[in-house]
BADOGU-948692 format. One record per residue (C-alpha): residue number from 1; residue in one letter; chain; x negated, y negated, z. Coordinates in steps of 0.001 Angstrom, whole numbers. Each point is the difference from the previous one (the first is absolute). Example, Ala and Ser with C-alpha at 12.3 -4.5 7.8 and 13.67 -1.06 7.14 Angstrom:
// residues 2
<rec n="1" res="a" chain="A" xx="-12300" yy="4500" zz="7800"/>
<rec n="2" res="s" chain="A" xx="-1370" yy="-3440" zz="-660"/>
***
This chain:
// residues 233
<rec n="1" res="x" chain="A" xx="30855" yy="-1866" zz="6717"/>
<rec n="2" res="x" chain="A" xx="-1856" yy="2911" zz="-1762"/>
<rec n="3" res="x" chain="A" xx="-3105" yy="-822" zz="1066"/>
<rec n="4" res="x" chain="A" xx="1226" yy="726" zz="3515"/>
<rec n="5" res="x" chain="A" xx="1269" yy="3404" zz="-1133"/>
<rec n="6" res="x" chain="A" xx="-3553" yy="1156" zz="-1956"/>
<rec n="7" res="x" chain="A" xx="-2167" yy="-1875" zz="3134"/>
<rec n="8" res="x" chain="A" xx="1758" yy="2296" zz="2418"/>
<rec n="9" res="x" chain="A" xx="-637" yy="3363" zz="-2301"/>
<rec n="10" res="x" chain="A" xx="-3311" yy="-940" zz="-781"/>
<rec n="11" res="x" chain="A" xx="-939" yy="-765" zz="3858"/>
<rec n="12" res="x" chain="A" xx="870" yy="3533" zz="1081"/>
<rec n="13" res="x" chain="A" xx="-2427" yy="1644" zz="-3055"/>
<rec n="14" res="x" chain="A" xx="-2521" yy="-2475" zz="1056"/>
<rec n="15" res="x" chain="A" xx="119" yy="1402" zz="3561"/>
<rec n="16" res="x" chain="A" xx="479" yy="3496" zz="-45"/>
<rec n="17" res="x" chain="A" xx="-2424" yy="789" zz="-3136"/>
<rec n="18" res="x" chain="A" xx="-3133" yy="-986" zz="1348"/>
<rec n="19" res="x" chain="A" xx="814" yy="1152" zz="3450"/>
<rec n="20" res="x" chain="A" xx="858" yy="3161" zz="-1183"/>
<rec n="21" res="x" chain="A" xx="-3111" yy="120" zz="-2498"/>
<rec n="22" res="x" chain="A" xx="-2906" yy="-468" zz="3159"/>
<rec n="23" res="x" chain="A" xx="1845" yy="2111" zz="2237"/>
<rec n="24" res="x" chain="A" xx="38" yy="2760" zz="-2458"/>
<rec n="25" res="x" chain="A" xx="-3618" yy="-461" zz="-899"/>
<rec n="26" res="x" chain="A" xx="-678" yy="126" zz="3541"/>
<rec n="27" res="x" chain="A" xx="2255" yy="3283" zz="564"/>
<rec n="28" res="x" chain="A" xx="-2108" yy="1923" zz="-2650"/>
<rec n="29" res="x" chain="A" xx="-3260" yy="-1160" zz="1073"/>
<rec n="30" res="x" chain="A" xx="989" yy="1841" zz="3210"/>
<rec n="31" res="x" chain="A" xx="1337" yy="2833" zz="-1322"/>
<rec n="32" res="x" chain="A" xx="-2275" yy="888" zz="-2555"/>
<rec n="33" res="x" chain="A" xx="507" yy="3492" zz="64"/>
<rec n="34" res="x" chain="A" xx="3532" yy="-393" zz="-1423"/>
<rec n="35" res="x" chain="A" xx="-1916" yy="-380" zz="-3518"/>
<rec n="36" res="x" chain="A" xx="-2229" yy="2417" zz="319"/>
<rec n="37" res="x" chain="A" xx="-588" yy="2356" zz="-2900"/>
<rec n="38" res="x" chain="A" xx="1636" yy="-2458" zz="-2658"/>
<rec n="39" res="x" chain="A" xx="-926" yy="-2681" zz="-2730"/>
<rec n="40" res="x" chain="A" xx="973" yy="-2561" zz="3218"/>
<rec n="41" res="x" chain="A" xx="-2809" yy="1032" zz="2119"/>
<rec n="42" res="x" chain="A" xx="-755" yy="-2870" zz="2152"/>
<rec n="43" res="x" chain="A" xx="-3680" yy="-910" zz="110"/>
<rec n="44" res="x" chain="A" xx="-1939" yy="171" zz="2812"/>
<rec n="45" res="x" chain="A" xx="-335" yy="-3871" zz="465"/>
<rec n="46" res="x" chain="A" xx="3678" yy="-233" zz="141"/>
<rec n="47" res="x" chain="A" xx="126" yy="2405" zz="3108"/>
<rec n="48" res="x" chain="A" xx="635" yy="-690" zz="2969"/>
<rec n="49" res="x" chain="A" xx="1035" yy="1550" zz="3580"/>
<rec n="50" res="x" chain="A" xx="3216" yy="-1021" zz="1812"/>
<rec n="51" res="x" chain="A" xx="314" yy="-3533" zz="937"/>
<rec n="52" res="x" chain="A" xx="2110" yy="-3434" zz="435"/>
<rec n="53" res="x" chain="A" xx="-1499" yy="-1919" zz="-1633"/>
<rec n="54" res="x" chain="A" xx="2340" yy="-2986" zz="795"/>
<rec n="55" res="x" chain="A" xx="-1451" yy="522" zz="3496"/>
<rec n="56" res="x" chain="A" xx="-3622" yy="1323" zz="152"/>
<rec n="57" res="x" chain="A" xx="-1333" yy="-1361" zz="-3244"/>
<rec n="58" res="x" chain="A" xx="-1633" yy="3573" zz="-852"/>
<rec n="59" res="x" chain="A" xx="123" yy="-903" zz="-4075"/>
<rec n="60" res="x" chain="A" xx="889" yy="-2604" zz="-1832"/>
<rec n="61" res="x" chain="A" xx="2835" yy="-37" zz="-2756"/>
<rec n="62" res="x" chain="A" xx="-2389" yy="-14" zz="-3012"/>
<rec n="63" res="x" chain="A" xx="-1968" yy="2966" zz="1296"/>
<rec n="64" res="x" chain="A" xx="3375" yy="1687" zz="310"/>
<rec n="65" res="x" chain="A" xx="1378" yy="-1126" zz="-3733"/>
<rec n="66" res="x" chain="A" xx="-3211" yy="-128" zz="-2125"/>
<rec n="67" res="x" chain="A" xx="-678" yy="2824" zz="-294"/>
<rec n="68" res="x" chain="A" xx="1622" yy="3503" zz="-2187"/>
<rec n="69" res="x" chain="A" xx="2595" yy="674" zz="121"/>
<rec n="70" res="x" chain="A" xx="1339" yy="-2955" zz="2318"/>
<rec n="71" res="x" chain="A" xx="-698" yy="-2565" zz="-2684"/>
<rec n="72" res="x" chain="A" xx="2620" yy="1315" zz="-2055"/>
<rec n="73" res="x" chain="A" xx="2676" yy="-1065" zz="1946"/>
<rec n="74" res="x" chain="A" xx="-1546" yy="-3035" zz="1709"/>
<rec n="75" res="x" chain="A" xx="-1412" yy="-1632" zz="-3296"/>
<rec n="76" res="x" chain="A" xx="3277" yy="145" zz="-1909"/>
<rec n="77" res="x" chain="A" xx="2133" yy="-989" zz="3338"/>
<rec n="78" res="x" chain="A" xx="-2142" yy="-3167" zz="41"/>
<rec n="79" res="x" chain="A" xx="302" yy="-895" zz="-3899"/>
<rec n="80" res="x" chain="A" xx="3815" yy="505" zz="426"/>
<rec n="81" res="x" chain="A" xx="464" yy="-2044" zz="3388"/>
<rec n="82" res="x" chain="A" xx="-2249" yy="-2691" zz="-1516"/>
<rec n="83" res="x" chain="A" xx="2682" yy="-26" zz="-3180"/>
<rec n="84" res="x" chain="A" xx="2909" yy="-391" zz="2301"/>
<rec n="85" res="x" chain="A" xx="-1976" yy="-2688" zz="2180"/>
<rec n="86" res="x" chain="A" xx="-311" yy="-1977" zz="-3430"/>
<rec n="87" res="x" chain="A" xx="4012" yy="316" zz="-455"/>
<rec n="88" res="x" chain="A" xx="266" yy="-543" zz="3426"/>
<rec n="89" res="x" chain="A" xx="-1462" yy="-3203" zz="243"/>
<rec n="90" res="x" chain="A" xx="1210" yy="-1123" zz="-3368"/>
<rec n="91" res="x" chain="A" xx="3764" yy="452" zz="1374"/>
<rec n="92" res="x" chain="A" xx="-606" yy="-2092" zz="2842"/>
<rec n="93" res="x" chain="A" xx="-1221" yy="-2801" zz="-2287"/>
<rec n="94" res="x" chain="A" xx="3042" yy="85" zz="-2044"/>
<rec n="95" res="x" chain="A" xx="1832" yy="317" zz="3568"/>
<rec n="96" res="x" chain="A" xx="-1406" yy="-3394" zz="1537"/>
<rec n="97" res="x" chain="A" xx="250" yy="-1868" zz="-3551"/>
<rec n="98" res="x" chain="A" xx="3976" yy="667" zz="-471"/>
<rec n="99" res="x" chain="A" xx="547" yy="-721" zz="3407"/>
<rec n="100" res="x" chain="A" xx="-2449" yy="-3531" zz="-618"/>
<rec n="101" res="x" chain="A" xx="1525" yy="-85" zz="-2866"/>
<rec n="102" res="x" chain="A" xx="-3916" yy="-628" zz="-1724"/>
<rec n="103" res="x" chain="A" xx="-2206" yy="2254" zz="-2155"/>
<rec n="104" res="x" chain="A" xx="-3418" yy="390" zz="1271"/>
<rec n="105" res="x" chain="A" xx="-1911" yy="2582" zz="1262"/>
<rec n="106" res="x" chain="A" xx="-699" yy="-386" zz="3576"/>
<rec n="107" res="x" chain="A" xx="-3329" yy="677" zz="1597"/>
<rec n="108" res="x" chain="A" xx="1153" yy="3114" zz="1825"/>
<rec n="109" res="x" chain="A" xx="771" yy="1922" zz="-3506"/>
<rec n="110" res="x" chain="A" xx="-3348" yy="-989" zz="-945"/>
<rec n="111" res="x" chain="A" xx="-1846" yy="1248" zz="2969"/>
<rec n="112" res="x" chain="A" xx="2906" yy="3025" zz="269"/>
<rec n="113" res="x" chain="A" xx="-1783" yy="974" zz="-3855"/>
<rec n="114" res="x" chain="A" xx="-3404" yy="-371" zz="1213"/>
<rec n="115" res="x" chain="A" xx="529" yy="2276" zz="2429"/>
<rec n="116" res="x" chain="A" xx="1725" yy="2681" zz="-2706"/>
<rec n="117" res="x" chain="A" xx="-3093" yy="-1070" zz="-1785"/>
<rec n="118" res="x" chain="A" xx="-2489" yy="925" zz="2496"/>
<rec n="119" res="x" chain="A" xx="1809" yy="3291" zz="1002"/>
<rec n="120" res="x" chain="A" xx="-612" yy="1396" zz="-3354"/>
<rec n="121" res="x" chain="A" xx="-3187" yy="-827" zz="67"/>
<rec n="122" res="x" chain="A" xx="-1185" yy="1605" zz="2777"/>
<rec n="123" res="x" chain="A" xx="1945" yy="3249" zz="-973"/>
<rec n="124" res="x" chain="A" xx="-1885" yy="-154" zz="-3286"/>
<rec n="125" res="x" chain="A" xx="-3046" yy="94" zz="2094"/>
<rec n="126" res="x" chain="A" xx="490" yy="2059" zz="2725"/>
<rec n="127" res="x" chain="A" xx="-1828" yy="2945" zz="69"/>
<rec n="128" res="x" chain="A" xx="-2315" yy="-1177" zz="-2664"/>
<rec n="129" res="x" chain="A" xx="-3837" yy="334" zz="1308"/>
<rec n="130" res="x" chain="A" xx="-2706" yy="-2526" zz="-894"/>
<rec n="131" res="x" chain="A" xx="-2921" yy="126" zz="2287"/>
<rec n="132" res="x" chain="A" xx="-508" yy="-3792" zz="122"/>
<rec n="133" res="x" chain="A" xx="729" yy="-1783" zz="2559"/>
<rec n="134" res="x" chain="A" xx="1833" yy="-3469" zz="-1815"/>
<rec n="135" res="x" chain="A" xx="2600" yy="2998" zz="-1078"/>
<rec n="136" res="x" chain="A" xx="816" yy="1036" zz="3673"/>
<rec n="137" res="x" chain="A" xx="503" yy="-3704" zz="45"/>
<rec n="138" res="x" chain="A" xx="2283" yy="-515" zz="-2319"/>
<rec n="139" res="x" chain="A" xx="1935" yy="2686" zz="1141"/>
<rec n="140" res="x" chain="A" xx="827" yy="-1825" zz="3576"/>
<rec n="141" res="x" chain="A" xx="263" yy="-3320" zz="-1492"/>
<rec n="142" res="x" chain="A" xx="2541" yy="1683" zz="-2323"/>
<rec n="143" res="x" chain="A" xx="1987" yy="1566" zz="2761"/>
<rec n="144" res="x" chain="A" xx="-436" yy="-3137" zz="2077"/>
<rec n="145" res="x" chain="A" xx="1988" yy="-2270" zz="-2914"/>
<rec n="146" res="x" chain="A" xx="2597" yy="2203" zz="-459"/>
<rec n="147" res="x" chain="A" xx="879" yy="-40" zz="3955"/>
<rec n="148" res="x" chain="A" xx="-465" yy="-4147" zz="228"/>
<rec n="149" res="x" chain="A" xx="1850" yy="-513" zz="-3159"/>
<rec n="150" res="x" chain="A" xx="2804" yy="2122" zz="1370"/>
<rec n="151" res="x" chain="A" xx="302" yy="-1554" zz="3218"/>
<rec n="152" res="x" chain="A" xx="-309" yy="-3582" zz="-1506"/>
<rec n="153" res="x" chain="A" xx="2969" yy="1379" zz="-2502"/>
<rec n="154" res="x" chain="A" xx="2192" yy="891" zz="2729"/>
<rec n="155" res="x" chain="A" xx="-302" yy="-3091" zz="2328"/>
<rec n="156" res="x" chain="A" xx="517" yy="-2195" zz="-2387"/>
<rec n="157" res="x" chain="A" xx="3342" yy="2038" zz="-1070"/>
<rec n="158" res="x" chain="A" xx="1064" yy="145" zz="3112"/>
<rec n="159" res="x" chain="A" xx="-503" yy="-3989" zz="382"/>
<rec n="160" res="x" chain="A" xx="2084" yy="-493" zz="-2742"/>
<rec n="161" res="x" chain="A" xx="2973" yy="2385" zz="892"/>
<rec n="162" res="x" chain="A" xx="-138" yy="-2185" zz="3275"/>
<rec n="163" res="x" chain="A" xx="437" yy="-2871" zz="-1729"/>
<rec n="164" res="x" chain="A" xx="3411" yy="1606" zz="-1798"/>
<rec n="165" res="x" chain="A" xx="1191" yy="1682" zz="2730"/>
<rec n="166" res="x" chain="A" xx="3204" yy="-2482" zz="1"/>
<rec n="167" res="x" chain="A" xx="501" yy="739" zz="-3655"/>
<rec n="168" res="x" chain="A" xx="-1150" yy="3766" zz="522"/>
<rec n="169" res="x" chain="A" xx="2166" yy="413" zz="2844"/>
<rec n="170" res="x" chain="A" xx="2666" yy="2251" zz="-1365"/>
<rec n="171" res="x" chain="A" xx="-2598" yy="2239" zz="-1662"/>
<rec n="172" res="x" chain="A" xx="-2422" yy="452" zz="2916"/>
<rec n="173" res="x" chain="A" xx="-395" yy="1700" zz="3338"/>
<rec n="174" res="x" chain="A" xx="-1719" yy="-3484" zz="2071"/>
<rec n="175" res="x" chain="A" xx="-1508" yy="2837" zz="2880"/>
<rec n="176" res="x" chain="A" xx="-1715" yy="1733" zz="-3177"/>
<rec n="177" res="x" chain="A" xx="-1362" yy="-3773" zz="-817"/>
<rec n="178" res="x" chain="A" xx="-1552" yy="-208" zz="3436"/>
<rec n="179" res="x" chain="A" xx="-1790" yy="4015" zz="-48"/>
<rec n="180" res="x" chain="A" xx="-1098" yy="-1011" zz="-3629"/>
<rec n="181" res="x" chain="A" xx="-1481" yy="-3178" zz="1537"/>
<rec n="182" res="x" chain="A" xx="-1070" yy="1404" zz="3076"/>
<rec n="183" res="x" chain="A" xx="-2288" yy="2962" zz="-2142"/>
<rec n="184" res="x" chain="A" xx="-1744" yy="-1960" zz="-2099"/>
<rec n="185" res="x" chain="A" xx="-848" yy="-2284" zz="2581"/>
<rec n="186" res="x" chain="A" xx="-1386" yy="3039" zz="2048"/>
<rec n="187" res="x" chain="A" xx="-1643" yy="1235" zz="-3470"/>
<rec n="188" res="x" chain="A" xx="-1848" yy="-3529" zz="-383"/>
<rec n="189" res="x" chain="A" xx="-1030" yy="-37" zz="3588"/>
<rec n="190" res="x" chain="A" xx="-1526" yy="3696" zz="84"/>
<rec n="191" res="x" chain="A" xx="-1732" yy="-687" zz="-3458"/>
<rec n="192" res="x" chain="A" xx="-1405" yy="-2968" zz="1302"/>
<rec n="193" res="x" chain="A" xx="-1355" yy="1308" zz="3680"/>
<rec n="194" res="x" chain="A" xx="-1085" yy="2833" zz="-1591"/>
<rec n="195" res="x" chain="A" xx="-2591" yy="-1524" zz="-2821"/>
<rec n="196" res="x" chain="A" xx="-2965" yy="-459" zz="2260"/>
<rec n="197" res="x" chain="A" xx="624" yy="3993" zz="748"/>
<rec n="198" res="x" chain="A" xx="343" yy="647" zz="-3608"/>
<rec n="199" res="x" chain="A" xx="-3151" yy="-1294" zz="-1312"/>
<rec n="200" res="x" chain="A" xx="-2019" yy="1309" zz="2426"/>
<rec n="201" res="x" chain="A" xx="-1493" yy="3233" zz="-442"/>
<rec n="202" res="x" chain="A" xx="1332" yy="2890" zz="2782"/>
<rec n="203" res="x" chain="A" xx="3395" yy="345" zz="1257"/>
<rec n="204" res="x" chain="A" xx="916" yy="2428" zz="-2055"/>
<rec n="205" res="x" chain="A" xx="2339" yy="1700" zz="1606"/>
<rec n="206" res="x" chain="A" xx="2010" yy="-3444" zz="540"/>
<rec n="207" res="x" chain="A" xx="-534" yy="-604" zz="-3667"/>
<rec n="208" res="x" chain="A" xx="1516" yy="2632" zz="-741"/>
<rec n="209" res="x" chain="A" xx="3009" yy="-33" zz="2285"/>
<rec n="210" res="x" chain="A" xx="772" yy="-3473" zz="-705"/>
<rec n="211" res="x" chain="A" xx="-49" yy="938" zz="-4040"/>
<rec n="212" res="x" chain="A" xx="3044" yy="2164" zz="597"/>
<rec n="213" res="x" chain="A" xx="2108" yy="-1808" zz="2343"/>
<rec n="214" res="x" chain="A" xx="-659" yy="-2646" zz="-2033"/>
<rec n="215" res="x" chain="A" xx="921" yy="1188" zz="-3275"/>
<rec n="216" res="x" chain="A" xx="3313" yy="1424" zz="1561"/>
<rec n="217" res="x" chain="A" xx="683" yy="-3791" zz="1544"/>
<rec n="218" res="x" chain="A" xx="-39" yy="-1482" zz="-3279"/>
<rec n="219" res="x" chain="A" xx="1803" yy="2310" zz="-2023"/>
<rec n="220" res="x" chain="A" xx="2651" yy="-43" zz="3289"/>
<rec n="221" res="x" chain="A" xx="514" yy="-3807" zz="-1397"/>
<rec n="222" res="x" chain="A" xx="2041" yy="1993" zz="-2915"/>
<rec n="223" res="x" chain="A" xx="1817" yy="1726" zz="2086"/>
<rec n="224" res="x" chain="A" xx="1183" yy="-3179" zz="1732"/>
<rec n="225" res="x" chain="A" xx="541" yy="-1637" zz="-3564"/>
<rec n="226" res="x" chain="A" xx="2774" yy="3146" zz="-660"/>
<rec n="227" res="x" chain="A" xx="1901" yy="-1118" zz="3782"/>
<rec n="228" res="x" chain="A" xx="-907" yy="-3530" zz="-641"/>
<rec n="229" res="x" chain="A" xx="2602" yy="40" zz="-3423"/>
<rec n="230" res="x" chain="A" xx="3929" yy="737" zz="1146"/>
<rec n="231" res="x" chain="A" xx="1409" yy="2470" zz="-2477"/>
<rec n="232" res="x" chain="A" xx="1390" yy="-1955" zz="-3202"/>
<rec n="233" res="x" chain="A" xx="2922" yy="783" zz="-2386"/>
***
């Protein structure tokens, strides 16, 4: 099955370019003074001392990708990952109608596009300053749709390969099944206890912390999707 071939190329891209794209905002708003003295100069909001984010919640990833020069990578990292999430998500479509042996597009493309959707959107926006206060609302609600989108996207895939796991099972890895299952459960159940945290004003520092191991759980789904498909000829 092609499909199977492109899923399992497009999977790794998915994972590794955002990934690498925050990390590497994060590395220069560190290390400022490695751009010191040229046209990459990193502005002075973008700073920021030595931290782990991931652990202490010192900054969030937007303050460490909105700004110049960190934009430049992380804006054009997101447009491209939200392209391959589109082909992604078409691929599996095709996938699950030739093995139904239907043509429709199932609900998990269609929130799997959203989420592209929404992604784009809130790179367009980010780092774009409107003193009003319905902006700084759009922006969360923005970032919010993208993440429940994605997570209702991958359950729902994941239902459906368990469904065709009998037909799938010369394709598949069946312990990959159960970690794909297993994370988006844990994803759903974090998003969920978290929300009364989230909408609340403070916690900060939680916020933060739970924006980047959370961004790196989802985009780990990916990663799963590549050890999920056996290699085809």
């Amino acid at each position: 099955m092609k499909e199977i071939a492109q899923i399992r190329k497009l999977s790794l891209w998915i994972f590794f370019v955002p990934l690498v794209a925050i990390n590497l905002c994060l590395f220069i708003s560190q290390n400022p003074e490695l751009l010191e003295n040229t046209i990459f100069s990193v502005d002075q909001i973008g700073r920021s001392g030595f931290s782990i984010p991931y652990l202490d919640g010192s900054l969030s990833i937007s303050r460490a990708s909105r700004t110049f020069p960190q934009y430049l990578i992380f804006k054009p990292a997101m447009f491209l990952t939200a392209i391959l999430l589109f082909i992604y998500w078409k691929n599996n479509n095709q996938l699950v109608n030739n093995l139904n042996t239907t043509n429709l597009n199932y609900k998990f493309k269609t929130f799997g596009v959203l989420s592209a959707v929404f992604l784009v959107i809130h790179s367009i926006f980010l780092g774009i300053k409107f003193d009003i206060q319905i902006y700084k609302l759009f922006r969360r609600v923005v970032l919010l749709l993208f993440i429940i989108f994605e997570i209702i996207a991958q359950g729902i895939l994941v239902y459906h390969f368990y469904k065709l796991k009998n037909k799938l099972k010369d394709f598949i890895n069946n312990k990959i099944l159960i970690l794909k299952i297993f994370l988006v459960g844990i994803l759903a159940t974090v998003a969920i206890l978290s929300l009364p945290l989230l909408i609340s004003k403070g916690n900060t520092h939680f916020k933060h912390a739970l924006e980047w191991n959370y961004f790196v759980g989802v985009v780990i789904f990916y990663l799963f999707s590549r050890l999920f498909w056996k290699r085809t000829t």
